[in-house]
N, C-alpha and C positions, 0 to 999 in steps of 0.2 A: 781045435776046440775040444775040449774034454766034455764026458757023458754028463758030468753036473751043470756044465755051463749050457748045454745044447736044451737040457732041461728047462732049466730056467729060463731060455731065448723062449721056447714053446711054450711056457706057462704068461711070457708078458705079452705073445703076438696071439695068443687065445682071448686074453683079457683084454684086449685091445678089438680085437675081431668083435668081443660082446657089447663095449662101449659103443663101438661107431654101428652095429648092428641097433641097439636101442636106442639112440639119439636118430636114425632113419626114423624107426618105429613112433616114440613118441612126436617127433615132429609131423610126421604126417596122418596120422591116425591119434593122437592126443594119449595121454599119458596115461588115464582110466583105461584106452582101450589095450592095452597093450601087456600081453602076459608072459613069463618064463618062457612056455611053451611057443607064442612067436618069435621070440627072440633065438630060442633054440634051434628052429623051423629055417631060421635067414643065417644061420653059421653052420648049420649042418652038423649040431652037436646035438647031445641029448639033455633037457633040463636039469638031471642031474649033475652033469660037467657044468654045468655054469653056477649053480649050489655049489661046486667047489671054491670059486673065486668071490661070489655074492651073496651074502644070505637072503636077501629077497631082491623086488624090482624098486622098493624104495633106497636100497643099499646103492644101487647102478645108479638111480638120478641121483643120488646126492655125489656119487665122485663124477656124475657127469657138468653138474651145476657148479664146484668145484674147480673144476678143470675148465671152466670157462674162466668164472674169477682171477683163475692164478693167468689166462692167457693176457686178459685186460689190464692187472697189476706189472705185467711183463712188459708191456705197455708203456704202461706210468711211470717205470722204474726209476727216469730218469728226470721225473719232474720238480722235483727239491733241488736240482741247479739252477732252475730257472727263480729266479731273488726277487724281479717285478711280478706281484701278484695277479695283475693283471694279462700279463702274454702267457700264465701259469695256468692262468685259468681259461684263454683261449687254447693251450696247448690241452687241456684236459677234456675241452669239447671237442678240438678235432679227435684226439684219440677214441674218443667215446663214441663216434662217429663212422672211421673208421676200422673199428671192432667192429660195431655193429652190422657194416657193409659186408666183411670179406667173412665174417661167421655170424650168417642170418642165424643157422641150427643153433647156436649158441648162446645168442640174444634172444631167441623163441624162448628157450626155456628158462633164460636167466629174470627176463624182461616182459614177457608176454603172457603166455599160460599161465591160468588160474592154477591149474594143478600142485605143479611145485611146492606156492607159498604153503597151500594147504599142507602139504605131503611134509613140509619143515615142521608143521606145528604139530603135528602127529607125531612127528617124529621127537619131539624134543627138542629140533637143535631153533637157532634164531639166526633170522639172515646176515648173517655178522658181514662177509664180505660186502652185500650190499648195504649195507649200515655203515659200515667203513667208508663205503665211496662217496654216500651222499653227506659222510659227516667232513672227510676232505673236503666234496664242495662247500658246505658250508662254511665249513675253517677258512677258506682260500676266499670269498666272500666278504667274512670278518676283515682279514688282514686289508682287501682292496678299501674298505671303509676306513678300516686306524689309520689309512697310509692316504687315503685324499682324492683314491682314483674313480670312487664310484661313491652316491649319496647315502648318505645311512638311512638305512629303512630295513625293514626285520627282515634276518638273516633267512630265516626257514621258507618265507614267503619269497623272496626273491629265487632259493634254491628250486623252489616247486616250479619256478617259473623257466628258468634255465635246462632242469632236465627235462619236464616237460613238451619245450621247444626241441630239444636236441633226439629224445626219443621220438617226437613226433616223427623227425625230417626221418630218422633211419625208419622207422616203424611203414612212412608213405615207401622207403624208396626199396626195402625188401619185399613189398606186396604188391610192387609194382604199380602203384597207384599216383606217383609224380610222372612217369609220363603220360599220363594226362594231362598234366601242366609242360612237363618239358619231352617232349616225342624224342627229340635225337637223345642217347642214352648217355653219352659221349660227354652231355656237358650237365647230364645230371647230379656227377658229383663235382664239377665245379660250381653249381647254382646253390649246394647244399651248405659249400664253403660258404660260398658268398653271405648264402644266408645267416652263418655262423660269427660269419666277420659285421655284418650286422647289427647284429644282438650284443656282442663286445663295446661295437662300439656306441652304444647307444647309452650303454654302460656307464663309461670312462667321460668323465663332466670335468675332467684335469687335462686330460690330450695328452698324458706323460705318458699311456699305455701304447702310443700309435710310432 
């Protein structure tokens, strides 16, 4: 490996070191508290080195917020194979479900924290990844109604209803608050399905989705 490449490995495992360094920071301490200089403090760099890669700590959440989206769409990728709208739109709640399980840090900040939305609106930009997803839900939605699998009733209010439930179950089950209801831990994400498979079906007033 040559001096330029060795370079560049150290400028992406610095900028990486600052990401996973302030997604600790904002997740546990919230996103107000959280400055250069902690960040800097927990990589053992000086605020100035990380002014090299960020121009402030709104610059870090937004490729951290970001970098969540593109994991969830990573996701999704595959979901335009699936032609019954209906197992489309169950496949899009496990997934959304599953994110949400194995990156709590990620759905905190994409899902949870007031901070963010604010910190977008300051910033200029508009939650377009999450505007995307809930306009797929709804799209996917539409389609289950033209096609006979679910009753028509207004698109937006059914959506509210679906993510609602689906962020609910992740939102109990990263705060630890469904074992309460389910102690052994083991079957808490099969109870989470279950409850998923549920809601589908509860849906589906054709039985063509099952």
């Amino acid at each position: 490996m040559g001096i330029a490449e060795r370079k560049e490995k150290q400028k992406l495992e610095i900028r990486k070191r600052i990401l996973e360094a302030s997604m600790k920071l904002f997740v546990e301490e919230g996103f107000s508290n959280v400055s250069i200089r902690r960040i800097a403090d927990i990589i053992e760099y000086s605020p100035t080195t990380i002014y090299l890669y960020f121009k402030d700590k709104d610059e870090i959440f937004y490729n951290l917020h970001e970098m969540g989206f593109l994991k969830l769409q990573e996701m999704n990728r595959n979901l335009d194979d699936i032609h019954n709208p209906l197992l489309r739109l169950h496949k899009m709640g496990e997934n959304y479900i599953q994110f949400g399980l194995e990156n709590p840090e990620f759905y905190d900040l994409m899902f949870i924290q007031p901070e963010p939305m604010e910190k977008l609106t300051e910033m200029g930009c508009e939650w377009e990844n999450g505007d995307a997803a809930l306009t797929r839900l709804r799209d996917t939605l539409v389609e289950c109604m033209e096609k006979g699998y679910i009753a028509k009733t207004d698109p937006t209010v059914l959506s509210l209803s679906i993510w609602s439930t689906v962020h609910g179950l992740v939102s109990l089950a990263t705060r630890q608050r469904l074992e309460k209801l389910i102690p052994e831990k083991e079957n808490v994400l099969p109870m989470i399905r279950q409850s998923l498979n549920w809601l589908i079906n509860t849906l589906d007033i054709s039985g063509k989705g099952k």
